[in-house]
LORO-173390 format. One record per residue (C-alpha): residue in one letter; x, y, z. Coordinates in steps of 0.25 Angstrom, whole numbers, always signed. Layout:
<recs>
REC type     X     Y     Z
REC    A     X     Y     Z
...
</recs>
This chain:
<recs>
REC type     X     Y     Z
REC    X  -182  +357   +58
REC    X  -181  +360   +42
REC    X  -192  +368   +34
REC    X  -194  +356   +29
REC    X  -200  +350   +42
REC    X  -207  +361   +48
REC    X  -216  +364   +35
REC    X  -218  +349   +37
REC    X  -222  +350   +51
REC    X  -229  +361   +47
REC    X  -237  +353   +36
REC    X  -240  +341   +44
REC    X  -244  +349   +55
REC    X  -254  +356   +46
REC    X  -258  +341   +39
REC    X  -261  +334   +54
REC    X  -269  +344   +59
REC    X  -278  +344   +47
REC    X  -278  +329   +46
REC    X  -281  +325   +61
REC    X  -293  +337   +60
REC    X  -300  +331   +49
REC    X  -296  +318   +54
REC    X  -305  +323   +67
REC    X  -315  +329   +58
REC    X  -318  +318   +49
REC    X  -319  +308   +61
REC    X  -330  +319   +68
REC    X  -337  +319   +58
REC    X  -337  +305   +56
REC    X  -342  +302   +70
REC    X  -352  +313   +67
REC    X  -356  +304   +55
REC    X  -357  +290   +63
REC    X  -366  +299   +74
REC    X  -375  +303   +65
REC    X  -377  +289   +61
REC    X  -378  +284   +74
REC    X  -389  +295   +76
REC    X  -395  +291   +63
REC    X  -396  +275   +67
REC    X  -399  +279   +81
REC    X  -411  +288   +75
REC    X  -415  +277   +66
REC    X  -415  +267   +79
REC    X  -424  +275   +87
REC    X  -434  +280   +75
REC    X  -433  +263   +73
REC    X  -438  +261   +87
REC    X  -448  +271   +88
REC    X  -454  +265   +77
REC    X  -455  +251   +83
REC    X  -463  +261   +94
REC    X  -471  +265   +86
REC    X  -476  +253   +78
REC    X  -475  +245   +92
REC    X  -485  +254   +99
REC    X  -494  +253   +85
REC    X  -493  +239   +87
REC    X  -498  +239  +101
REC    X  -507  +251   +97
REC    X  -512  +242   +87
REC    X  -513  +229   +94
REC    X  -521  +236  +104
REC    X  -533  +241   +96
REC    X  -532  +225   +88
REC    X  -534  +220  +103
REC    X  -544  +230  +109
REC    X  -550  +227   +94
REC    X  -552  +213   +95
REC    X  -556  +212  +110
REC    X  -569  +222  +107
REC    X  -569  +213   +95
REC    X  -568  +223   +85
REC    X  -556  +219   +78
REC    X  -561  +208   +66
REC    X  -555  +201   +55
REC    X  -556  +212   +46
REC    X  -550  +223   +57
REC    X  -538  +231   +55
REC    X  -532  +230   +69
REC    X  -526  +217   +66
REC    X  -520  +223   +54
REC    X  -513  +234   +60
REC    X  -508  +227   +72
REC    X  -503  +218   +61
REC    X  -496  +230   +54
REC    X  -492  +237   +67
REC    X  -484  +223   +70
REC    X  -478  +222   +58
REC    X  -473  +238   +58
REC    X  -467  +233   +72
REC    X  -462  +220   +67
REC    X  -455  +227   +55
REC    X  -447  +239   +62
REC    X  -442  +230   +73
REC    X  -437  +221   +59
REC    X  -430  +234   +54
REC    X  -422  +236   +67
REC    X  -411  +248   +64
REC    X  -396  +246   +66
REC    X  -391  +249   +78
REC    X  -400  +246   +90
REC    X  -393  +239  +100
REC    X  -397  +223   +97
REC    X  -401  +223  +115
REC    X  -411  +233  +112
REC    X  -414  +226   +97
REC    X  -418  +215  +103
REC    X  -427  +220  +114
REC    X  -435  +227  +104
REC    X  -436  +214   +96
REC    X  -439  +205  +109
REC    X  -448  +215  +115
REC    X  -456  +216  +103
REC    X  -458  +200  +100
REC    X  -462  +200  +115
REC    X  -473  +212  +114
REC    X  -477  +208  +100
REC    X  -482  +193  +103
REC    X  -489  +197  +115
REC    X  -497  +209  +109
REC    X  -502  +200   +97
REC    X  -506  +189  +109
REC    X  -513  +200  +115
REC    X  -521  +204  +104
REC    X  -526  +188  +100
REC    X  -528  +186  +116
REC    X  -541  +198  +113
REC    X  -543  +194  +101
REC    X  -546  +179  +108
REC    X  -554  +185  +119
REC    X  -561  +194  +111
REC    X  -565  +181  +101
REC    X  -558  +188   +89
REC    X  -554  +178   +78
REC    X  -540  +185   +74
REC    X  -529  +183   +79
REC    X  -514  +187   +77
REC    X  -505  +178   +73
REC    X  -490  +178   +69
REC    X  -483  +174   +54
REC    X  -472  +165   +53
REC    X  -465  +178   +49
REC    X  -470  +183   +61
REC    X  -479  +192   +57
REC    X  -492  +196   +64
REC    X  -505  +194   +56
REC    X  -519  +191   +60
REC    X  -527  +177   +59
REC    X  -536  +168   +66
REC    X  -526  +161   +74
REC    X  -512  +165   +80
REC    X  -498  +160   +83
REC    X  -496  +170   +94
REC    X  -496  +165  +108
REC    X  -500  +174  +118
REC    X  -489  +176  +130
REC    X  -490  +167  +142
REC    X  -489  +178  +150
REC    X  -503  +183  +143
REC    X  -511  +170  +145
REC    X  -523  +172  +158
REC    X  -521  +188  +157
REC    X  -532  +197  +153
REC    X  -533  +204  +142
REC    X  -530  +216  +147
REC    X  -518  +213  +155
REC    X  -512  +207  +143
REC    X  -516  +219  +135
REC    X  -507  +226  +147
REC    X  -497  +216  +147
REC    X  -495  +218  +132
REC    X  -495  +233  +132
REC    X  -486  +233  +144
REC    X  -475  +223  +133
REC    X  -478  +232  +123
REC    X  -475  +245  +132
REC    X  -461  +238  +135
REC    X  -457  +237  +123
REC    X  -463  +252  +116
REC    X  -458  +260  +130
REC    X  -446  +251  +136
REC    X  -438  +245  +122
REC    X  -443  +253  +111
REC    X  -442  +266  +120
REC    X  -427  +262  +126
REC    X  -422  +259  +111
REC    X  -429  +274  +106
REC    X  -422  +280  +117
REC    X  -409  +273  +115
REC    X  -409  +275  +100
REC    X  -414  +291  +103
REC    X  -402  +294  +112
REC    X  -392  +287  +104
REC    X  -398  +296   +91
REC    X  -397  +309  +100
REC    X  -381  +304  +102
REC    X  -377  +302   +89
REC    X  -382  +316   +84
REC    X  -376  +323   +95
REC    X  -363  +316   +92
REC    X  -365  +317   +78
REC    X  -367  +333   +79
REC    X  -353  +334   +91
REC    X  -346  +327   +82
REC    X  -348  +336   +70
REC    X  -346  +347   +80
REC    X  -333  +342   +85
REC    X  -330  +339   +70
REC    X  -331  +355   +65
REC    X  -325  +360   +78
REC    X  -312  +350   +74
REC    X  -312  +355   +59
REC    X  -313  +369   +64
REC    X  -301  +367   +75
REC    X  -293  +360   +65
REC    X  -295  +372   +55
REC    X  -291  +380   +67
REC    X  -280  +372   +71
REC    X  -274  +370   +55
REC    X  -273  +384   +55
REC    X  -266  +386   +68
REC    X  -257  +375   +64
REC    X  -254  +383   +49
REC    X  -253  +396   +57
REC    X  -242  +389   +66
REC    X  -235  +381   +55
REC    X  -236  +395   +47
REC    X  -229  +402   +59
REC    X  -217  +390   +62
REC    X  -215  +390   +47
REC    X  -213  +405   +47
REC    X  -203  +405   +58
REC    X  -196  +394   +56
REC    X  -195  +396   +39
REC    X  -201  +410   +35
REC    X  -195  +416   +48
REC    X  -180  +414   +45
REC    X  -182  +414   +30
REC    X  -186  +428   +30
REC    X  -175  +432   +41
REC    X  -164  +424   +31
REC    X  -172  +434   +21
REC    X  -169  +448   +28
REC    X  -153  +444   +30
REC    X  -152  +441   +17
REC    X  -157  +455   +12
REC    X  -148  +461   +23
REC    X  -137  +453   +19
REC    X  -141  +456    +2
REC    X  -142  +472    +8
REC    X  -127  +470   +12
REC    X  -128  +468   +26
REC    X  -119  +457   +29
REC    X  -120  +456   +43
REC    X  -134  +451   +41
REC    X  -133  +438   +47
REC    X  -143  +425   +43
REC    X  -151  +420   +56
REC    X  -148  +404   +55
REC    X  -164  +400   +62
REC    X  -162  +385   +61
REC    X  -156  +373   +55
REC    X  -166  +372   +45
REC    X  -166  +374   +30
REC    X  -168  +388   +32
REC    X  -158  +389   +44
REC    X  -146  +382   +34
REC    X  -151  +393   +21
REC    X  -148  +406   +31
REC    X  -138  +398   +39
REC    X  -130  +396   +23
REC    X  -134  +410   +21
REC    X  -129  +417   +32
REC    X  -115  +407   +30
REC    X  -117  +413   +16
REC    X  -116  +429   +21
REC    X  -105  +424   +32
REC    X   -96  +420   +19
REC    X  -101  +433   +12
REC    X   -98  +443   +23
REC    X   -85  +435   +24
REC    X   -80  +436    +8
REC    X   -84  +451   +11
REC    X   -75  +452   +21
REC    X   -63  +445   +14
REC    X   -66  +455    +1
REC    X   -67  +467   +12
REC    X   -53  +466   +18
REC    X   -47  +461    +2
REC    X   -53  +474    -3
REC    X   -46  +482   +10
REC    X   -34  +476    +7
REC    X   -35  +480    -9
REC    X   -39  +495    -4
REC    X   -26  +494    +5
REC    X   -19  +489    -6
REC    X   -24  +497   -16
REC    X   -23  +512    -6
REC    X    -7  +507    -4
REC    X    -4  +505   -19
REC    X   -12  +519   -20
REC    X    -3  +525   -11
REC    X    +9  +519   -14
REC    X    +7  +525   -30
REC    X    +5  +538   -24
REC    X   +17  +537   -17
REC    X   +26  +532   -28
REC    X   +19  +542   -36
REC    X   +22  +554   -26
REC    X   +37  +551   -25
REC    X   +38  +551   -40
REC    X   +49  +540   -42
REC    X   +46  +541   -58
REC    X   +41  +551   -65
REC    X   +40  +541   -76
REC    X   +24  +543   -84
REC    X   +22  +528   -84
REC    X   +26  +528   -69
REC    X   +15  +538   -65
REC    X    +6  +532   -72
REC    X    +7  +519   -66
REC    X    +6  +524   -54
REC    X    -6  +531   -57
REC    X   -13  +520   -61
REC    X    -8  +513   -49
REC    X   -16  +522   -40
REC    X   -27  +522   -50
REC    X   -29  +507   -47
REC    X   -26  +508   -32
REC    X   -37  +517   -33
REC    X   -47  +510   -40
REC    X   -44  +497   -31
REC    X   -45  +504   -20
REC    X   -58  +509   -25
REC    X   -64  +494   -28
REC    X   -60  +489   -15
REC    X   -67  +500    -8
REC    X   -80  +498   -17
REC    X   -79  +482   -13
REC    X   -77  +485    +2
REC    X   -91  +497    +1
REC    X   -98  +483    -7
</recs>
């Protein structure tokens, strides 16, 4: 593998453990984003039907005091119960209009049927005593379906209502209402409640789950830098600095040194050329060695052949002497070099 390839590796290895980190981060935090959402709707759902309690038990609260009012015949023309069982339907009417987003349409639907059931029957209840108790007011609908007071109605009263008592449809009545406030209402508040508590829960796990990933990935991008700090060492710096310390061995004049090939790499091929290189060097040195022996032999035989000639004195001739002189003197001298070259 070239240097090339393992910084690469090295890199890319760095590059994907970052990417798929934040990759896990962002979708965390993202699915931390859409729980808190949820919880927000769910939230919304169940302040929603809680309010439709609420304004559904005033309307009751309210449409008992108009009937209780008009059977002791207290409650007149001018009175302000029919009023604010006028208001407290219309609070009811209008929440259950402004229906959030999000409740099941199964449970949206009962709400809306179980209240067009308990409505009717209440405001049939309260113009069956207001009959009885001789009261000229009666509660009517508009064609927009909105309740108002008059002296005649458009409200029939239930079939199941007709020969029963007062009282009993009083009970009958309360017993619808309680059906709808305790049973759908209570279900839908419940439902809405819990799926709130969810959300939030998985909202704050999955920002918990999102800093513990961050925090392991900055654990494991540093173990994974340590590790491609330490395979980049050995596999480049490692081998670099031991080409390093022949090489000063070899500057210092120790040709034995010897270059360690570590691979077939770019690096492996630099020391592998180098240590060809001190192979060649060692070799021209030992070439110019033995030719620098040879020129000492040569030159000490010459040496001693002068002396000889010299000592047997076949001339006495001035020139002669001289001549021979200098070829000792040269002998010398080259003899001298060559040992200078071989101690180099």
């Amino acid at each position: 593998m070239s240097v090339r390839q393992r910084i690469a590796i090295a890199m890319i290895a760095a590059v994907l453990v970052n990417v798929v980190a934040g990759v896990a981060s962002w979708w965390l935090n993202d699915r931390a984003d859409t729980n808190e959402l949820e919880a927000r709707d769910a939230t919304l759902r169940a302040e929603w039907v809680g309010q439709v309690g609420g304004a559904s038990t005033a309307f009751m609260s309210e449409a008992t005091d108009l009937a209780l009012g008009v059977r002791s015949g207290k409650s007149e023309e001018a009175s302000a119960e029919y009023g604010d069982l006028v208001g407290a339907d219309a609070s009811v009417s209008r929440l259950i209009s402004r229906m959030p987003d999000g409740l099941e349409d199964g449970l949206a639907r009962r709400i809306v049927e179980e209240w067009d059931a308990v409505r009717p029957g209440v405001l049939a209840w309260v113009n069956l005593e207001a009959e009885d108790a001789g009261v000229p007011l009666r509660l009517s609908l508009t064609d927009a379906g909105q309740l108002r007071s008059s002296t005649s109605t458009n409200i029939d009263a239930d079939a199941d209502f007709l020969g029963m008592e007062p009282g009993a449809v009083r009970r009958a009545i309360r017993a619808e209402a309680e059906a709808f406030s305790k049973g759908t209402l209570r279900v839908a508040l419940s439902d809405a409640t819990a799926d709130a508590s969810a959300a939030r829960v998985a909202a704050v796990e999955a920002r918990d789950t999102a800093k513990t990933v961050t925090l392991a990935a900055i654990a494991l991008s540093v173990l994974v830098a340590l590790a491609a700090a330490v395979w980049l060492y050995r596999t480049i710096a490692g081998p670099l600095g031991r080409a390093q310390e022949s090489a000063r061995r070899v500057a210092a004049g120790d040709l034995e040194t010897t270059f360690e090939v570590h691979g077939d790499d770019e690096i492996g091929s630099l020391v592998e050329a180098v240590e060809e290189m001190r192979g060649s060097v060692v070799g021209q040195l030992a070439v110019m060695r033995e030719m620098a022996g040879a020129v000492i032999v040569t030159a000490e035989d010459v040496t001693e052949g002068a002396r000889s000639i010299r000592a047997l004195g076949v001339s006495s001739d001035e020139g002669f002497t001289q001549a021979i002189a200098r070829v000792e003197g040269d002998s010398e001298l080259l003899t001298s070099l060559a040992r200078q070259m071989l101690e180099a």
